[in-house]
Each structure stands twice: as C-alpha cells, then as structure tokens.
N, C-alpha and C positions, 0 to 999 in steps of 0.2 A: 504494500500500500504506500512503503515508501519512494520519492523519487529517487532514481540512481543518478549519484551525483562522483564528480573529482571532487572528492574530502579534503585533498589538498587546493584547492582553490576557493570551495564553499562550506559554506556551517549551515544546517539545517538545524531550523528551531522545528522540535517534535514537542506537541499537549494533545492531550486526548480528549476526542468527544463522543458533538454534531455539531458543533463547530461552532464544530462543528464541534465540548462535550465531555468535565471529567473524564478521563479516562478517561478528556472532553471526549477518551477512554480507554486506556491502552495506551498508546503511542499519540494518541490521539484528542481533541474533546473538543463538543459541540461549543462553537464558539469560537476556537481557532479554526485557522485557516485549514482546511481538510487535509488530511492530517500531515504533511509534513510542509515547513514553511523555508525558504531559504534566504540566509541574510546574505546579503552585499559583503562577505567580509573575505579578505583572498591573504595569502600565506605564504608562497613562495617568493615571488619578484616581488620589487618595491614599487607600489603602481602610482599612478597620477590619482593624489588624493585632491579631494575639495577643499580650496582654499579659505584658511580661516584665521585671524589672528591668533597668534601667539597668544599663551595665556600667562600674566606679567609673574601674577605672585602666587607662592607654592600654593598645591591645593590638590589632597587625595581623595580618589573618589571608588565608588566598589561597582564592579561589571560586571554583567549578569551570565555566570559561565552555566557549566554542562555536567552532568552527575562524571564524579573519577571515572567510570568506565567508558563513557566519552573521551577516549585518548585522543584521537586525530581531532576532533572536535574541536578538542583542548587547545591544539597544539595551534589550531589553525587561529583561535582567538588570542594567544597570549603573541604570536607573531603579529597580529593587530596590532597588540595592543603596544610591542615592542617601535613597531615603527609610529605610530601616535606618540610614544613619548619621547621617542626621538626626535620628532617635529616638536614637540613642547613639552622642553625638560622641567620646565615646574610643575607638570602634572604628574602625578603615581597614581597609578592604578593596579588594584586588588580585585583578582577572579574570585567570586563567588557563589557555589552555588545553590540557589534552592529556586524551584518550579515553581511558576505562577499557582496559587488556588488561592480561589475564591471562597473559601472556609479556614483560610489561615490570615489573608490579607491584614485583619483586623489586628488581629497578633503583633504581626510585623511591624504596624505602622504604628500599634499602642508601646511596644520596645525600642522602636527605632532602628529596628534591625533587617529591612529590607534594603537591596543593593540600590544605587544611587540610579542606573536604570534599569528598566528592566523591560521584561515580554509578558504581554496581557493578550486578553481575546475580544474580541470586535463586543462581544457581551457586555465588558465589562467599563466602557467611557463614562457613563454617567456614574455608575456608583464612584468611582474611584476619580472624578472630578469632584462632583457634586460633596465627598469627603475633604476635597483640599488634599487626598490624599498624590495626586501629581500638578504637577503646571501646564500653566497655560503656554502652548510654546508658539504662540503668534507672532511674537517679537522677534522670539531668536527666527522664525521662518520667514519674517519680513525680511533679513541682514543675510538669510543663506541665498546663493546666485540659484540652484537648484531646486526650490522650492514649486515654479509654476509647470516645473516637468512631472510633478508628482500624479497621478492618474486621481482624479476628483471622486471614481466612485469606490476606489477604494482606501479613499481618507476620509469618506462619509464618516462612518459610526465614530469617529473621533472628530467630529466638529458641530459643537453643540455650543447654541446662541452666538453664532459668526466666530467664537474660537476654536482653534483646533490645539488639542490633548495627547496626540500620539500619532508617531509617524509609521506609514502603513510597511510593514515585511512584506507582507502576500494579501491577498483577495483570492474567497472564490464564492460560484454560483452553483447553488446546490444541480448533479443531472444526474441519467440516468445513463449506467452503461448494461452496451447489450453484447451477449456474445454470439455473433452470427452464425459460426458454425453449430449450435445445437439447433438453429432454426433449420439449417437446410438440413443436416442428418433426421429431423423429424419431417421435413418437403414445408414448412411452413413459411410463409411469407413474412416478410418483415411489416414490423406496422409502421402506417404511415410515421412521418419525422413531425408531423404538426397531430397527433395525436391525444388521444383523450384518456381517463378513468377505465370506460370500458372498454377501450382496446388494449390498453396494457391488461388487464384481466385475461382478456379474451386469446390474445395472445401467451401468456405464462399459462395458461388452460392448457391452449396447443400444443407447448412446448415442453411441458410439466411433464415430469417420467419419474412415480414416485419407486416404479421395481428397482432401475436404477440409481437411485439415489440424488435425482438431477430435478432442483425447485425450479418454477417457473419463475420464481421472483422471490427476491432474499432481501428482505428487511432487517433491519436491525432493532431487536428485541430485547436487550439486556443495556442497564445503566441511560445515562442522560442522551447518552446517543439514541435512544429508541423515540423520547421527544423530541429531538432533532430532526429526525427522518420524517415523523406523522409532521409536523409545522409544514414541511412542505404542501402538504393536502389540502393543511388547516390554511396556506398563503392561497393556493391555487383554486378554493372555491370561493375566494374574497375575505377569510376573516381575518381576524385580528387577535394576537396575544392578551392586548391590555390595553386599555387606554388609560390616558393622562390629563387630569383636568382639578383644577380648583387643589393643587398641591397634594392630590390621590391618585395614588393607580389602583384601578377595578379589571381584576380579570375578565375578559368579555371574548374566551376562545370555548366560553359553555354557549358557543351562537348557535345558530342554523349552522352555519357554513361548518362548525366545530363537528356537529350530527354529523351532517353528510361525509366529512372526511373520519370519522373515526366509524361509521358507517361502511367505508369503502375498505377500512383494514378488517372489517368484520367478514365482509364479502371475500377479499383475500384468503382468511384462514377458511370460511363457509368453501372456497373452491379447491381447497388442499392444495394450493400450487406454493404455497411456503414452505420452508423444510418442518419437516419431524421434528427437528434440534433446534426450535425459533428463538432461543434466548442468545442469541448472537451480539457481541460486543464491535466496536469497528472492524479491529483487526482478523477477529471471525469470520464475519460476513464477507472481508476483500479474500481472504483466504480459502473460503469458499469457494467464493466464484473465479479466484487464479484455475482454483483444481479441478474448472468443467463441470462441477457440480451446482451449479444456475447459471440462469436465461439471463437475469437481471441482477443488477444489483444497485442501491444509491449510494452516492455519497458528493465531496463534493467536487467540483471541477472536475480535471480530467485525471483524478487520483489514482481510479483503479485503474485505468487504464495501462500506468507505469506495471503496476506488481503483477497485471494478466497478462502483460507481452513480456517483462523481462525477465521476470520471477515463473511466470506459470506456464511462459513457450507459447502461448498463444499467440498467433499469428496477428501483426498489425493490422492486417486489410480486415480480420474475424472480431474486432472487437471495434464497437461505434458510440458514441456518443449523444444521447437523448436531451432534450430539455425536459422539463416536471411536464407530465401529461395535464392540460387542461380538464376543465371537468367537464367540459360540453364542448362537444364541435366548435370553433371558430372562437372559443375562450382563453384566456391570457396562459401561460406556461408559464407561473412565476411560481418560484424557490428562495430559502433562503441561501443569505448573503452571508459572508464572516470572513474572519481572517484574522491574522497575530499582528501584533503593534508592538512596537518601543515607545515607553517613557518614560518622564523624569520625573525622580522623587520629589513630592511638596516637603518633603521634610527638611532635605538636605539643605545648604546654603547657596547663596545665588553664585557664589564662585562654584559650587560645586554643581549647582544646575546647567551653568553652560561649558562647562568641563565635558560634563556628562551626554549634552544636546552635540558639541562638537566632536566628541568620540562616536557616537551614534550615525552620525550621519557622512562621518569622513570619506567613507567608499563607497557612498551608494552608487553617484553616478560615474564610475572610471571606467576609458578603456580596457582593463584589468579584468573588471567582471565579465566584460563583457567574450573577454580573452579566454575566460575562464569555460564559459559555457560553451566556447568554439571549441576547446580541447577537450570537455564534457565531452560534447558530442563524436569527438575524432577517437577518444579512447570505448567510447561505446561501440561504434562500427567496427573497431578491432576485436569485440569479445559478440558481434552480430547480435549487439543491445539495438533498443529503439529509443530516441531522444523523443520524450513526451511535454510539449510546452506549459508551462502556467498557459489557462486560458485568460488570466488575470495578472496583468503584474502591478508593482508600487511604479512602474513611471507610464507614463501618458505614451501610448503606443504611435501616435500623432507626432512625438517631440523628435529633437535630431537622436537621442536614446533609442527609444524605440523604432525610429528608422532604421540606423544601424546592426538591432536584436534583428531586425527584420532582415536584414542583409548576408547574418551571419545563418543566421536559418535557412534560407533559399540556397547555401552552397553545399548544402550535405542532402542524401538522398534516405537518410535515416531517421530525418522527422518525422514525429507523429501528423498527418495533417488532419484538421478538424474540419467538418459539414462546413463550407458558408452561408449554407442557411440555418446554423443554429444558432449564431447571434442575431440573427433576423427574427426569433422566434423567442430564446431563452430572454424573460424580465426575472430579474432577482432583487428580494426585497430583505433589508437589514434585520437583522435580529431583536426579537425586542428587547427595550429600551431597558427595563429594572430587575432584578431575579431572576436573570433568563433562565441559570443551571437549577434554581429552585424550581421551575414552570417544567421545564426538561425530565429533570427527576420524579415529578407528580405525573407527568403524561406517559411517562415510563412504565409507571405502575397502574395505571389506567388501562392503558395500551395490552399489558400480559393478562390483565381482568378479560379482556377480547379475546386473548389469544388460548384461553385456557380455558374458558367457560362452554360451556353444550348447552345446546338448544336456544330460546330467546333472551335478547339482555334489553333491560332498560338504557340504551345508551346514554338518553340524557341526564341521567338519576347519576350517571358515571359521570359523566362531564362535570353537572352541576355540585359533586360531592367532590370532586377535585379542586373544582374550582373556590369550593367555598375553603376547603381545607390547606387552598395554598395564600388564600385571600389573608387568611387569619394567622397564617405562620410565616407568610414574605411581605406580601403585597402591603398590607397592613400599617408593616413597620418601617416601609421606606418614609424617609423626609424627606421632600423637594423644598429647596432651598434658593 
C-alpha cells in the first residue's frame, strides 16, 4: 500500500487511517494522506535549497523524526538536517520522535513536550488552531518566494478565516481501484467510468467468486478507517458530517443521505460480495486485493495501485482507477479529501517558530526533488517496478514545478498513466471540520452492527444512537472560539 520510493532521496511520512485514520491504521489513518505521504527532503547531493535569511542568534529547535527502526528514514533526515545547519550555524536541531495522535496531542502541548514541528492530518486544522496549539504561518508564507506554487486545494483544510496553519506534504481524493483481470476471467464487462451505487453492486455481484475466495468489493471494516470508507457514500448522496453554527457542532450524518449510504453497505453485505473476513484494517484490505482476492477495493488516490502492481505483480494495464460511484445516474462522484501537513509549535518561541517554518520548507521546491523522483523512476524500470504518480501533489501542477514533474514523467515508459476522464469526473470534499477520528471511530462500530447482524435493522435507530452518543462524548465539548 506503500509507494516504492529511492529512500535515499525521499522520506515518506506513514499515519494510519481513512485518512485517511488511527491506524489512521496501521501504517496508515483516516485523515492522512492515504497512506503513505512523501516529504521534499533528499540526502545525498547538496541541492538548491530555498532561499532564506540566515538566522542571527543561536536558537535550538526539535524535528519531527521516525521510530529507531526507520534507519534510512533517519538517515535521510538528519543529512537534512546537517546541510540546514550548515547554511545557519546558529541553528541546532534535535530529531525526535513521537507520531502524531490525536489522543495524546493534549498531553504534549499541556508538558510542552511536542517537537517544534511536526506532521498532523488534514483532520486535524481546527482543533489544533483553534487551541493556539500551532501558528499562524501567513507571514512567514507572505516572505517565502514559493508560496503561490503551493496547489490551493491541497492547502485547503489548513486555511481557516483567510489564514493558513500548515503546509501541505501530500493530498489525496478518496477512488476506487479495480482489478481488471478478475472481470475478464469471469467475461464480465467493466462498468461504466461515470458510474453509480448500483453498478458497483451489480458488478462485484458479477465478479464475486465466494468458492474461490475472490470479494467483489472489499471494504474496510475494522478501526476508524471503516468510517472513512462509509463518509464516502455518506459525501456522494449529498450529506454532511456536522454542521457548525452559533459556536456548536451538531452531528447531522443521522440525515437521509446518512440512511441511504449506510443502506447501501447493508445491501453490500445483503449481496455476499464482501469477504467472509470483513473486519479489515487499511493494510488488510490493500493486501487483499494485491493477492487477486477482490474486484475492488477503496482507499485513497492512486495508493493501491503502487502495492497491486509492485508488491502483488499485477499487471499495470489490469488494475484502473474509479472515482466514488455517484448514487444516481448523472450525480456528482465526490469522496473524501485529506492529506499530512507540517506545522509549527504555538508553544515554542518566535525564534524558534521561524527556525522551524524555514527548516520545513527549505527543499520543497528544488531541482533535487525533482532529480530525485527521475532516478525513482530509473531505478524502478531496473527491478521492472511501475512508477505510480500522486494524483495530488503540494505544488500547483500549472507552476514552472509542476511543469517540469510533468516533463520528467513523459520520458520514462514506466509510469503509471491515469483515465483523463477521471478528473473530469472525480469532486472530492475535505474532511470534517471537528472530531473527525471520534465521528470515524462511532461509524466504525455502527458500520460492523451492519455487517454482523441477520435479517432486518433499524438503520436509523443506528444512525440516530450514534449520533447522539458521539454528540454527547465529542461534538459537545468542542469550543469554537
């Protein structure tokens, strides 16, 4: 599920979901970027960093590292971090490591013992603004030259009341991957690419071989990723997580639109095209479907697609890329949105906030990176890997950056290429706003009420008991401020 990267060129930030999801889940978690995210940070040569004053007077700050068995990881951050303080020898920096979670934050920021920046999930902008617990980094991104290259819709969920809070790793849009050979070994045709509810059914129906062990369609059932996955149903019949009014958030995904998409995972398990074994975590369900054991699978961007061509030998041309099926004919295919961010501690001091903002952002835009992913790709076609792009990156695909990605991609015959009609089709919509992994975690368990239960359910008596149950233990005790 991971992308296959030169380690010595790139750091991949891994959280677990849906995103993308605690053990955002696994490796993974709803709410970051699906599942693996990769920073701008390179390790061998010394490349054209982004130009930034010199910083006058001493001033140590802590960088947000990678568990000890992260070796290369490691190694490829601390040669960052060696060449940063070469450029600015009053600055020292100390690798640290502890993983974002949103059940510790509280902890850290009451000790003062969270690193100086660090990686969070597209989830996570308001609560950890709205605490003071990072800055506002509009200033320092007024003074950076780099700044208007940034890709607008994946700096969204950290730009709240015209400032923005953290600078975007990765973006992705929740889709659906298929894998095309189990349709033609059953003769069945693909379904259309602007698709609905009941043709993905009707299709994983088709496709579904429960003798052989092979789901029509693999959801994720276990942990906050399994709310992650349903949100999509819950975006693409129009509802809503929560709304926000008069300094309250009221759950409001116990709607119609909530019925009908938790309706539609009824009908999924009601059709037996789910596996046997439904309690699947991220890293299950891609693992699943590497091993030709289902039709479908979600999650987000083009993620599985790395671990079913590189990891599982499936054929590039056999595995395709879906948007969220709409739920009637000629209706929107939106999914959610998410992704990992870097920010800066409110805690720390303002020497050590822009210590921290100009470490951060030193190599996003270098030829270096960019150099980096050309030899990605050069060392992949040596081992007859497939380079699988972000369908999303942190810079504006429009800019001289993203021209150039674009450049270096067209000279290799080992890219993944993507439908051009599925950004003509996929709309993806950010995560909501306050408790996301709390809303996650309830729909979770809602979700295996469905998946477990025989004969008739009150679906809304489930909805409504979730929702009142997450009303009174999340939603409740947010302050907007």
């Amino acid at each position: 599920m991971k992308k296959s990267l030169l380690i010595s060129m790139l750091v991949f930030v891994i959280v677990l979901a849906g995103c993308a999801s605690g053990n955002k889940n696994g490796d993974n978690s709803p709410g970051s970027a699906s599942p693996s995210a990769s920073s701008p940070v390179e390790s061998s040569s010394t490349p054209e960093a982004t130009p930034s004053p010199a910083i006058a007077e001493p001033v140590s700050i802590i960088a947000y590292a990678f568990p000890a068995d992260k070796t290369e990881e490691n190694a490829t951050l601390n040669a960052k971090i060696k060449r940063f303080e070469d450029k600015n020898p009053n600055v020292t920096i100390t690798p640290k490591y502890w993983k974002y979670e949103n059940t510790e934050i509280a902890i850290k920021m009451a000790s003062n013992s969270a690193q100086t920046e660090f990686t969070t999930w597209a989830t996570e902008a308001n609560l950890l603004s709205g605490k003071k617990w990072i800055i506002d980094l509009t200033e320092n991104l007024a003074n950076w030259p780099y700044a208007k290259d940034l890709n607008e819709f994946a700096l969204a969920p950290f730009v709240i009341e015209g400032k923005t809070y953290g600078i975007p790793i990765d973006a992705y849009g929740m889709t659906i991957t298929i894998n095309k050979k189990l349709f033609e070994q059953k003769g069945v045709p693909l379904p259309p690419l602007d698709w609905t509810w009941d043709e993905l059914i009707e299709a994983a129906k088709a496709v579904n071989d429960p003798a052989k062990g092979i789901a029509g369609f693999i959801p994720m059932g276990k942990g906050t990723e399994a709310g992650w996955n349903w949100t999509n149903f819950l975006y693409a019949a129009g509802g809503e997580v929560q709304t926000v009014a008069d300094g309250k958030v009221t759950a409001t995904f116990n709607s119609e639109s909530g019925l009908k998409a938790l309706q539609f995972y009824k009908d999924l398990k009601d059709a037996n095209v789910i596996p046997k074994n439904w309690a699947l975590g991220y890293g299950d369900a891609l693992t699943l479907f590497n091993q030709g054991r289902g039709a479908m699978v979600m999650c987000g961007s083009g993620n599985a697609l790395d671990g079913a061509i590189n990891q599982g030998g499936i054929n590039k041309d056999d595995v395709l890329l879906y948007p969220i099926p709409s739920m009637t004919k000629g209706g929107k295919h939106t999914g959610v949105a998410g992704g990992n961010y870097k920010v800066i501690n409110g805690l720390a001091t303002k020497e050590q906030q822009k210590a921290a903002f100009d470490f951060v952002v030193d190599e996003y835009f270098t030829d270096a990176y960019l150099d980096s992913i050309d030899a990605q790709i050069t060392s992949q076609k040596a081992k007859n890997q497939v380079y699988v792009p972000q369908l999303i990156n942190y810079w504006n695909d429009s800019s001289d950056y993203g021209k150039k990605y674009e450049e270096i991609l067209a000279k290799h015959d080992n890219v993944y290429q993507y439908s051009p009609d599925l950004s003509k089709l996929m709309e993806s919509k950010p995560e909501a706003t306050y408790e996301t992994q709390a809303y996650y975690g309830e729909m979770a368990n809602a979700i295996q009420k469905v998946f477990t239960s025989k004969g008739d359910l009150d679906l809304q008596k489930i909805l409504d008991d979730t929702a009142a149950k997450l009303q009174k233990s999340s939603f409740d005790k947010v302050k907007i401020e």
